[in-house]
MDAnalysis code that builds the backbone (N, CA, C; Angstrom):
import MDAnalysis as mda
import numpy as np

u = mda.Universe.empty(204, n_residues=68, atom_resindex=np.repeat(np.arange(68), 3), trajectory=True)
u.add_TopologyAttr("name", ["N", "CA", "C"] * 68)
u.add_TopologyAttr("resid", np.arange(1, 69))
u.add_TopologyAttr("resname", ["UNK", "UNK", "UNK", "UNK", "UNK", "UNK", "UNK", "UNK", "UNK", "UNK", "UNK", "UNK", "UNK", "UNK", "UNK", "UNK", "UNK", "UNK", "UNK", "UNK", "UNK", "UNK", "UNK", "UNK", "UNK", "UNK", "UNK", "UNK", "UNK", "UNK", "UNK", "UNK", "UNK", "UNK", "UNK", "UNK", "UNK", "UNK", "UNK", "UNK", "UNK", "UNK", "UNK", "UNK", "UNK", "UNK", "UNK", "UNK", "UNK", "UNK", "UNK", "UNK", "UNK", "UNK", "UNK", "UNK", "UNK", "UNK", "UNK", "UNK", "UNK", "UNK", "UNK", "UNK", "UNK", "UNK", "UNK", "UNK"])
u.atoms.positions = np.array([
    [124.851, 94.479, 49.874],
    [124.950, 95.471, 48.821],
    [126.210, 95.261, 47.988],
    [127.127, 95.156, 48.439],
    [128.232, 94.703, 47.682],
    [128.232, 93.600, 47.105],
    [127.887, 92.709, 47.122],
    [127.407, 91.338, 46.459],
    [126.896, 92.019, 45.227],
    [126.095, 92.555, 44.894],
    [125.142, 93.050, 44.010],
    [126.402, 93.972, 43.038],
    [127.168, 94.989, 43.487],
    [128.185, 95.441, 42.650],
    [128.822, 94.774, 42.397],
    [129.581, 93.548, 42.941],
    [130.265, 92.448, 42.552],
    [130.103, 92.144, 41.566],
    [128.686, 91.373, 41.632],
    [128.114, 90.630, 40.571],
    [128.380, 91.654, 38.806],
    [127.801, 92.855, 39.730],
    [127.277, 94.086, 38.196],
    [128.717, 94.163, 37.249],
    [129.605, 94.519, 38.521],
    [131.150, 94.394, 37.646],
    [131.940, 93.046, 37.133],
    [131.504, 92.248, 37.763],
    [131.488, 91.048, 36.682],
    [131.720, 90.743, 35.767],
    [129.905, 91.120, 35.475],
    [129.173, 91.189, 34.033],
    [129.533, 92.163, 33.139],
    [129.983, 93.435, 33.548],
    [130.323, 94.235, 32.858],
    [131.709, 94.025, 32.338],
    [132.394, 93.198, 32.950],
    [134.169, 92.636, 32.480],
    [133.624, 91.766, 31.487],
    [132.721, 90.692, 31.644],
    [132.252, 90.012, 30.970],
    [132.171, 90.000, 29.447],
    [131.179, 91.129, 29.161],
    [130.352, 91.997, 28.088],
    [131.793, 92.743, 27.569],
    [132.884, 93.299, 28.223],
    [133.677, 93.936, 27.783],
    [135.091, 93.144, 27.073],
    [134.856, 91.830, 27.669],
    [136.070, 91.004, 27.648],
    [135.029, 90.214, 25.789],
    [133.667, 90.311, 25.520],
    [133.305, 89.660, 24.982],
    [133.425, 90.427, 23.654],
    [133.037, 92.094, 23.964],
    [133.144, 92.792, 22.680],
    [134.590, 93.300, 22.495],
    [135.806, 93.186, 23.064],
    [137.118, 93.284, 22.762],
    [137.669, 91.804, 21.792],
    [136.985, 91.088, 22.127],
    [137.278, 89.709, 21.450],
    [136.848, 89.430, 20.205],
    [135.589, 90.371, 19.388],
    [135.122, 91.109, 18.736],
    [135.892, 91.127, 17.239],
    [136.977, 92.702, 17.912],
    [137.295, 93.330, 17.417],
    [139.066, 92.855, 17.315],
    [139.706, 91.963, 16.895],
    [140.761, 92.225, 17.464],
    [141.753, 93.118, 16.689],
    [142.583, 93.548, 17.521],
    [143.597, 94.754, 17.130],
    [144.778, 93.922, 16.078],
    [145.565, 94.606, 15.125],
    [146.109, 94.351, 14.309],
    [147.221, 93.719, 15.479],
    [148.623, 92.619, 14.666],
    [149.923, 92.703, 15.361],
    [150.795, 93.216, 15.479],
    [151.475, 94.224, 16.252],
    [152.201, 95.581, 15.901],
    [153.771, 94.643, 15.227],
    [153.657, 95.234, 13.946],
    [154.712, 95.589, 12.911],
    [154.654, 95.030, 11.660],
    [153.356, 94.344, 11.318],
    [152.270, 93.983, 10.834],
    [152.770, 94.637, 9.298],
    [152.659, 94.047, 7.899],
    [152.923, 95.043, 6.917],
    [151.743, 95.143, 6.512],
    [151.817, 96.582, 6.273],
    [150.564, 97.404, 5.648],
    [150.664, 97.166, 4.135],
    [149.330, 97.141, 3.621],
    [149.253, 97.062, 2.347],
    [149.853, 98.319, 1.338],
    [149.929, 98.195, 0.176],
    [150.786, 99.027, -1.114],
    [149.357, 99.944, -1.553],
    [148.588, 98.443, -1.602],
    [147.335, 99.497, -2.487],
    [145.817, 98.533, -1.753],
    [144.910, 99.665, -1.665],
    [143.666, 99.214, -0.920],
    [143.062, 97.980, -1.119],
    [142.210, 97.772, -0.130],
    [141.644, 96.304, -0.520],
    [140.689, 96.256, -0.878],
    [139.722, 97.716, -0.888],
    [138.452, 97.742, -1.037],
    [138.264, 98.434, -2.627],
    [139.007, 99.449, -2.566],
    [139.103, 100.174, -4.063],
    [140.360, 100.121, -5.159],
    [141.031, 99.424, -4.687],
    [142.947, 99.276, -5.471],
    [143.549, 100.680, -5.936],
    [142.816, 101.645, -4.782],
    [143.911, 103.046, -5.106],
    [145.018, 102.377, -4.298],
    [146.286, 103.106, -4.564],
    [147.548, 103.129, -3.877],
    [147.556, 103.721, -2.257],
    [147.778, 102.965, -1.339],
    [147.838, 103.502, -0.096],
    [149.165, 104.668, 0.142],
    [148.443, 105.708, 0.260],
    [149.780, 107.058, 0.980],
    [151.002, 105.872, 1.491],
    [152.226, 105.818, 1.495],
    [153.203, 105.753, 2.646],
    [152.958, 105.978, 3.382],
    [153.117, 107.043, 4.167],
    [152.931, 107.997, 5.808],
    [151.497, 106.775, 5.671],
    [150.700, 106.448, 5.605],
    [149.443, 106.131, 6.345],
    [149.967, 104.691, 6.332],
    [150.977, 103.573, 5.516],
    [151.253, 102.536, 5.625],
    [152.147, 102.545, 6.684],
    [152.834, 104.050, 7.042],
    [154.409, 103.631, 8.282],
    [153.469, 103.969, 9.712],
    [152.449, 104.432, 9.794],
    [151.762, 105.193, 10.908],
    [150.868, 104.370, 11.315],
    [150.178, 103.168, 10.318],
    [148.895, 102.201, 10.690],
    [149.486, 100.955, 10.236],
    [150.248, 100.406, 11.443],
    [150.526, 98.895, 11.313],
    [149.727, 98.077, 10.480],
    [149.817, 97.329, 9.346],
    [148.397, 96.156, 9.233],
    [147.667, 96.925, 8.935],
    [147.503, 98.067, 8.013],
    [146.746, 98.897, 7.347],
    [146.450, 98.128, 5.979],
    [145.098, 97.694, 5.617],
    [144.523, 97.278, 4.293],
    [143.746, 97.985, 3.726],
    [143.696, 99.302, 3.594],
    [142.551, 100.397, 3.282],
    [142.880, 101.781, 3.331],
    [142.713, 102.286, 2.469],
    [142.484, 103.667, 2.411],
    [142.153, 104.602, 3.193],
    [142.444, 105.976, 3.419],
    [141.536, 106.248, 4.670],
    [139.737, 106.689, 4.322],
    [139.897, 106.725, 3.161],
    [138.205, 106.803, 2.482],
    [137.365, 105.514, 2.230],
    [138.308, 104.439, 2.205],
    [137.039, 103.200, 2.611],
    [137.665, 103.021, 4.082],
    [138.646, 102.910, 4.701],
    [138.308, 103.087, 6.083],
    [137.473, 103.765, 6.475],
    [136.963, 105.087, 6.279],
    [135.612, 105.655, 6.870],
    [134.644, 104.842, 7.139],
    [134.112, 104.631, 5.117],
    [133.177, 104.145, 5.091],
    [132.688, 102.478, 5.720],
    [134.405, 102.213, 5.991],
    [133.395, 100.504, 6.868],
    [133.697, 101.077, 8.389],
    [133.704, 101.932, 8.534],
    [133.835, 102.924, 10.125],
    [132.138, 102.905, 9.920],
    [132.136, 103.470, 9.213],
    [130.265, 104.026, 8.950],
    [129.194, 103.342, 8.871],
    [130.211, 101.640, 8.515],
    [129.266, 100.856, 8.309],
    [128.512, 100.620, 6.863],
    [128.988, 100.997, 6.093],
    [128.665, 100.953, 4.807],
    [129.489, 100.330, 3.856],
])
């Protein structure tokens, strides 16, 4: 029986190690952009000192959150 959870957790490091690799996270201290990349409004400050490697707005950030 344990063989069998072995295996399951594995696969599941696997699948997890595969969709983290995906996505990767910005490099912390990273400069954030002035003005968006998607619409060329001006990015807030506070959202450039708070989101390392910020290229977006937080209104097209939604929308590629949303997938759109």
């Amino acid at each position: 029986m344990a063989d069998v959870i072995d295996t399951a957790n594995d696969q599941a490091d696997y699948f997890l190690q595969i969709a983290l690799s995906r996505h990767p996270r910005p490099i912390a201290g990273m400069v954030s952009a002035e003005f968006c990349a998607d619409c060329d409004e001006a990015i807030p400050v506070l959202r450039q000192k708070s989101v390392d490697g910020c290229q977006t707005c937080l209104d097209c950030q939604e929308l590629r959150e949303r997938g759109r």
